[in-house]
KOLVEX-916129 format. One record per residue (C-alpha): x, y, z. Coordinates in steps of 0.001 Angstrom, whole numbers, plus 500000, padded with zeros to 6 digits. Example, Ala and Ser with C-alpha at 12.3 -4.5 7.8 and 13.67 -1.06 7.14 Angstrom:
BEGIN
512300495500507800513670498940507140
END
This chain:
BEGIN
041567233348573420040490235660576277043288237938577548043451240413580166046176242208578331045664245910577816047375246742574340048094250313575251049906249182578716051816246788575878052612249851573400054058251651576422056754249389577349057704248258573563058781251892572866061446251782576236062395248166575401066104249042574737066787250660577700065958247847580193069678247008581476070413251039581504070536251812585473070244255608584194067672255054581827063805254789581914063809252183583946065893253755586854063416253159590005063080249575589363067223249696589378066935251804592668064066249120593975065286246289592801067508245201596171064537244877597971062415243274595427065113240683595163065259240253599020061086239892599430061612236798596788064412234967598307062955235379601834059571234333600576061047231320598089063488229904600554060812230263603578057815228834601751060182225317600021062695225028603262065615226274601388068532227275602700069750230559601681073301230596602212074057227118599978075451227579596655072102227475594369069386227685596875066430226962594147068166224168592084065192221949591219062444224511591494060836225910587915060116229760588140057606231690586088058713235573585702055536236246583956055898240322582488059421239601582327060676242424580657064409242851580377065020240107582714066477242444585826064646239468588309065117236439585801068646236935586066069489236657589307066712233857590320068698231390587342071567232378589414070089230927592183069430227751590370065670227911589523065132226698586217063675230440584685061049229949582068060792234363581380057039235686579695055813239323578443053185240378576167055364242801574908057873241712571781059876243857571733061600243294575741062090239655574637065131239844572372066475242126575107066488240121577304067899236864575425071027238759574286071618239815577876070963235966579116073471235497576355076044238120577125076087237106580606076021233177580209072875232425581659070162230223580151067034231296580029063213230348578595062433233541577074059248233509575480056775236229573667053682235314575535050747236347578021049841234726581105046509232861579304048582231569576166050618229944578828047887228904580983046213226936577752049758225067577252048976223477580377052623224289581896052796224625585684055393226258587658056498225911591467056585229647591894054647232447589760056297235726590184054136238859588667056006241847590121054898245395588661052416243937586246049178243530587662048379247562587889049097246965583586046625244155582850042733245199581567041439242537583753043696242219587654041223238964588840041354236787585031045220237690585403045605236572588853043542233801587760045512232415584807048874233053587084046750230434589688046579227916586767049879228234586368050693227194589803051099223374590929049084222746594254051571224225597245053252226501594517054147229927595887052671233189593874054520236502594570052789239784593136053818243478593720052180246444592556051248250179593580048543251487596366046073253758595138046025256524597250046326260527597541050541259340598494050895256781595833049707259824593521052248261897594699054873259981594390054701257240591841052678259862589484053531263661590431057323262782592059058819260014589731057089260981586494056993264536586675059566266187589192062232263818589079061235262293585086062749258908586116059700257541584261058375258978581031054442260964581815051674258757581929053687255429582440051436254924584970047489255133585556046757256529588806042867254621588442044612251616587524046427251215590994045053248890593379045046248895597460045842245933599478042238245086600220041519245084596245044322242903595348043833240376598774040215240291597729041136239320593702043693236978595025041321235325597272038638235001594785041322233390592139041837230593594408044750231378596346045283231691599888047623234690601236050408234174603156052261237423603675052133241135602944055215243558602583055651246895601964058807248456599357059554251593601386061345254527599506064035257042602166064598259988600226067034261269603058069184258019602896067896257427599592067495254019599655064582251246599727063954249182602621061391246177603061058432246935605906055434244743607182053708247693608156053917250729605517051928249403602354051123253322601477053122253043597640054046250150596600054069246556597922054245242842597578051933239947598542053124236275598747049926233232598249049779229643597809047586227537595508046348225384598158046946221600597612043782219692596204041435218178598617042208214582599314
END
């Protein structure tokens, strides 16, 4: 089977596995970002299936794809919402993480050692895809994007977030957090792998999907805090897209 996976982007997060729920560990600045990450979802979830956000379990009924998965920090809290969280990554290693957290936390959730394209061939579909901070991994962004479209029922909502490539998203995603403040171990990110909005609208587009919104994860190192923008999409940043519903 084809895959877009790139076994050294795999390698990389195997050997941090262990320290995925550690808000202090390696995986700090998606523990700093994560408020906001959470907030784009709900806003775009609730928005795009007319749910209301203040009921009890807002996504009771909806089945949700976290596909790169990882420890589970956005699993969690969407099968706390009620969706019905079927969690993927290529790498092994994350997935017993993130079943004994499930576990410690009594949550149940469909972890499962597996790429977007072994999914894709089971023929499982999904009313929301989410495929936050993995796209600037994969080998191949447009066959990823592409299986994560299969994986979509017609009307189903996609959500992807990754990093701008840029001389700013250098500086801080590569020089700032890697090197000056070493909240990420060196070369945890490929500068050449990042993507700008116009590359990733242009992949998404040419997967089959039709764009809906764009949103920007701003970082205040004064406040020191992350806020969501619909203008700043300098670092990193989030689209939302539809599979649009078959031709009748």
């Amino acid at each position: 089977m084809q895959t877009s996976i790139d076994a050294g982007e795999v390698a990389k997060f195997e050997a941090m596995a262990a320290e995925w729920w550690d808000p202090e560990g390696k995986f700090k600045p998606l523990h700093m970002m994560n408020p906001v990450r959470l907030e784009f979802i709900v806003r775009e979830i609730a928005g795009h299936f007319g749910r209301d956000r203040e009921r009890g379990r807002p996504f009771e009924g909806l089945r949700l794809l976290d596909i790169g998965c990882g420890g589970g920090l956005l699993s969690e809290p969407m099968a706390r919402l009620g969706a019905d969280v079927v969690g993927a990554d290529a790498a092994e290693g994350n997935i017993p993480v993130a079943r004994l957290h499930a576990e410690q936390v009594g949550l149940a959730i469909d972890y499962r050692h597996a790429t977007a394209e072994a999914l894709e061939a089971t023929g499982e579909q999904f009313d929301v895809v989410l495929a936050m901070e993995i796209v600037e991994h994969v080998a191949d962004p447009l066959a990823f994007l592409t299986s994560c479209r299969k994986l979509l029922r017609p009307g189903g909502l996609l959500l992807v977030s990754t990093i701008n490539r840029n001389l700013k998203s250098y500086a801080v995603a590569i020089i700032g957090a890697e090197r000056v403040m070493r909240w990420l171990p060196r070369g945890t990110h490929e500068w050449r792998k990042f993507i700008t909005p116009d590359e990733l609208a242009r992949d998404l587009e040419q997967a089959g999907l039709q764009i809906m919104n764009r949103t920007g994860f701003v970082f205040d190192p004064l406040r020191w805090q992350w806020s969501l923008s619909e203008r700043d999409l300098s670092v990193n940043y989030a689209m939302s897209c539809t599979r649009p519903p078959a031709p009748v």
